[in-house]
Rosetta silent file (secondary structure, phi, psi, omega in degrees, C-alpha in Angstrom):
SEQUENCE: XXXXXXXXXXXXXXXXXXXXXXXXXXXXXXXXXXXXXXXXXXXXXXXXXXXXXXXXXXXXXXXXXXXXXXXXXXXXXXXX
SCORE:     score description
SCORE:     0.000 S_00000001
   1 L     0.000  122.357  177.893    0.000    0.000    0.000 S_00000001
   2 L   -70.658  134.995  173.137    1.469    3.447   -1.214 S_00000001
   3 L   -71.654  154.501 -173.325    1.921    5.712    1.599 S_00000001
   4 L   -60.466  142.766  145.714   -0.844    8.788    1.525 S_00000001
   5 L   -75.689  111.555 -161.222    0.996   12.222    0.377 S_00000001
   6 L   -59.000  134.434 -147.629    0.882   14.750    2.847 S_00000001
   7 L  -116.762  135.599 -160.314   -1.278   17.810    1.625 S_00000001
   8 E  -135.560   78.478  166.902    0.305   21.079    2.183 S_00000001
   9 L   -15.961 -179.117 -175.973   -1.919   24.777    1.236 S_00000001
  10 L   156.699  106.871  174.576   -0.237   27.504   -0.393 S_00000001
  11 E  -110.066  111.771 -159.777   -2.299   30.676    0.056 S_00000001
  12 L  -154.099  146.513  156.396   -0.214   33.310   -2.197 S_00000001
  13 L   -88.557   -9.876 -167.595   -1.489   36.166   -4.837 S_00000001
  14 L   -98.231  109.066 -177.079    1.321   35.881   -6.414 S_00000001
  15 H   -35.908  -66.246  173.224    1.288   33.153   -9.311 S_00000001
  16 H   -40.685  -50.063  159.814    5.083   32.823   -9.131 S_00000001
  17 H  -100.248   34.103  120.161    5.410   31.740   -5.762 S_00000001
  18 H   -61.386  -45.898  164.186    2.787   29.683   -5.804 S_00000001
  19 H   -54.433  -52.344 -146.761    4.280   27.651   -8.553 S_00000001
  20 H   -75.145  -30.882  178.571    8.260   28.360   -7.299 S_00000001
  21 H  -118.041   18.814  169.849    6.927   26.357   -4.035 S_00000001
  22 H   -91.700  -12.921  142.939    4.777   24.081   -4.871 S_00000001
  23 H   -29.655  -75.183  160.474    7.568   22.965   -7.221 S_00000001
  24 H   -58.253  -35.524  179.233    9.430   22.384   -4.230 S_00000001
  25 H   -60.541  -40.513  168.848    7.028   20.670   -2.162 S_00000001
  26 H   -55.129  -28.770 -171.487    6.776   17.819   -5.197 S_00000001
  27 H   -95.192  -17.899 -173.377   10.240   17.052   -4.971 S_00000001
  28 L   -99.132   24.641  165.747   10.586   16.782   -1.182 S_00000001
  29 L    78.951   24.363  160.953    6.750   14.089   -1.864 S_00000001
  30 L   -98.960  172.306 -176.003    4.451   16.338   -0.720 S_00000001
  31 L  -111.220   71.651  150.127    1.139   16.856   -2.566 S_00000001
  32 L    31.247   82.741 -170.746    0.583   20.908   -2.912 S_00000001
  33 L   -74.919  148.140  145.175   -2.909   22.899   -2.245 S_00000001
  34 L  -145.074  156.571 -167.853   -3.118   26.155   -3.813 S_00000001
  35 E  -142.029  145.433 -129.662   -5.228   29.081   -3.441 S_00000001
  36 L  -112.834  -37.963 -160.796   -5.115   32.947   -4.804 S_00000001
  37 L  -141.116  118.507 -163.097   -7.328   34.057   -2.192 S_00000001
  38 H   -56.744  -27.198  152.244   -7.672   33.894    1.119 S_00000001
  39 H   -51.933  -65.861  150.680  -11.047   32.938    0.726 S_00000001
  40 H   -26.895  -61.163  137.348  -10.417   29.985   -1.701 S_00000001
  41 H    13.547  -91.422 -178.558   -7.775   29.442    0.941 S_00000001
  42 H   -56.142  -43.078  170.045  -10.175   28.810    3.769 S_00000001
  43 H   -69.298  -28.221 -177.660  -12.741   26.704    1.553 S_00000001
  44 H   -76.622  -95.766  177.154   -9.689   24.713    0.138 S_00000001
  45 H   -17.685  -38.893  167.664   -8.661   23.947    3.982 S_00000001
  46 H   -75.478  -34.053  176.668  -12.132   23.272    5.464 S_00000001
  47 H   -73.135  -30.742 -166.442  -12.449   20.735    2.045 S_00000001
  48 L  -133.843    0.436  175.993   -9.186   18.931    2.213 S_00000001
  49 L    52.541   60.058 -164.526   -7.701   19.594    5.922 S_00000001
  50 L   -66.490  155.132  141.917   -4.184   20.274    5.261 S_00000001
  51 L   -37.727  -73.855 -143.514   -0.955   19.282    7.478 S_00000001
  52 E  -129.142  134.421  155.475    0.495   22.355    7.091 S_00000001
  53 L  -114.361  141.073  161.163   -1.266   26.063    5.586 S_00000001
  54 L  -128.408  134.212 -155.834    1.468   28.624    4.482 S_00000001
  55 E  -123.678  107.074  174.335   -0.216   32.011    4.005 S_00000001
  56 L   -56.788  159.924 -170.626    0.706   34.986    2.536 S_00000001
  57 L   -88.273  -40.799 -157.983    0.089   38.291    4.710 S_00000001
  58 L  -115.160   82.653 -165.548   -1.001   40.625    1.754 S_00000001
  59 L  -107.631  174.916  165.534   -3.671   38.668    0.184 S_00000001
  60 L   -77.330  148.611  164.620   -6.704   40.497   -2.042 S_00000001
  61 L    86.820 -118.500 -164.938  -10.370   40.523    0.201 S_00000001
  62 L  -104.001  129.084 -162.008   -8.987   39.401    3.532 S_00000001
  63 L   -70.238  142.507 -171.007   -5.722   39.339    4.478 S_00000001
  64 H   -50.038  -58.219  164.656   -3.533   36.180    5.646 S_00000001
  65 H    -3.473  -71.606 -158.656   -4.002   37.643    9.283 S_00000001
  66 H   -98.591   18.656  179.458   -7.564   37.399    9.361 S_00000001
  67 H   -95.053  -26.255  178.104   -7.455   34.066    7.034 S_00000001
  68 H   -55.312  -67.516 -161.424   -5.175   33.026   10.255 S_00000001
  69 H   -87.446  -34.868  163.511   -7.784   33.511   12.654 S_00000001
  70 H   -64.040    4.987 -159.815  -10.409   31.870   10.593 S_00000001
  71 H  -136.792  -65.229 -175.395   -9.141   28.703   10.336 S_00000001
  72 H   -36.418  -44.568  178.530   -8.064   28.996   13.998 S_00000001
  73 L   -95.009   21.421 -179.794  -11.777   29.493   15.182 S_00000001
  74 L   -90.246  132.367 -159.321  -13.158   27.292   12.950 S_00000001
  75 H  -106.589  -39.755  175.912  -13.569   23.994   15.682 S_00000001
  76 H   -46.977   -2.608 -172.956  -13.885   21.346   12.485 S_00000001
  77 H  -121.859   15.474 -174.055  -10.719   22.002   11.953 S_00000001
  78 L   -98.434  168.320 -164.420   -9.017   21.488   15.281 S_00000001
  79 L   -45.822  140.323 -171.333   -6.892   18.794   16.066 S_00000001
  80 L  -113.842    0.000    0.000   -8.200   15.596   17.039 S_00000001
């Protein structure tokens, strides 16, 4: 049985470093999320439950801060 690939967000505006690390993430076996918008962001993460979200600060709409705290107070998403 092939092991699962750990699913890893990438919340970025920027095309280019969404790509430059999700690039990276494939070669060290992880499987890549990525989202444009911190909104997408938060729907992609409530949908697929990531290991790890890395979040840009200066997103369009709502800002990686308060994309931060939404996923924090969200309780479906806390640890089990």
């Amino acid at each position: 049985m092939a092991a699962q690939l750990q699913e890893i967000l990438i919340i970025d505006d920027d095309p280019s470093i969404r790509d430059l690390v999700s690039h990276f993430l494939i070669e060290e076996g992880f499987h890549p999320l990525v989202a444009p918008t911190g909104e997408e962001g938060i729907a992609l993460a409530v949908k697929y439950r990531p290991a790890v979200v890395l979040c840009d600060y200066g997103l369009p709409g709502i800002d990686g801060l308060d994309v931060c705290e939404a996923l924090r107070d969200r309780q479906d998403l806390e640890s089990s």
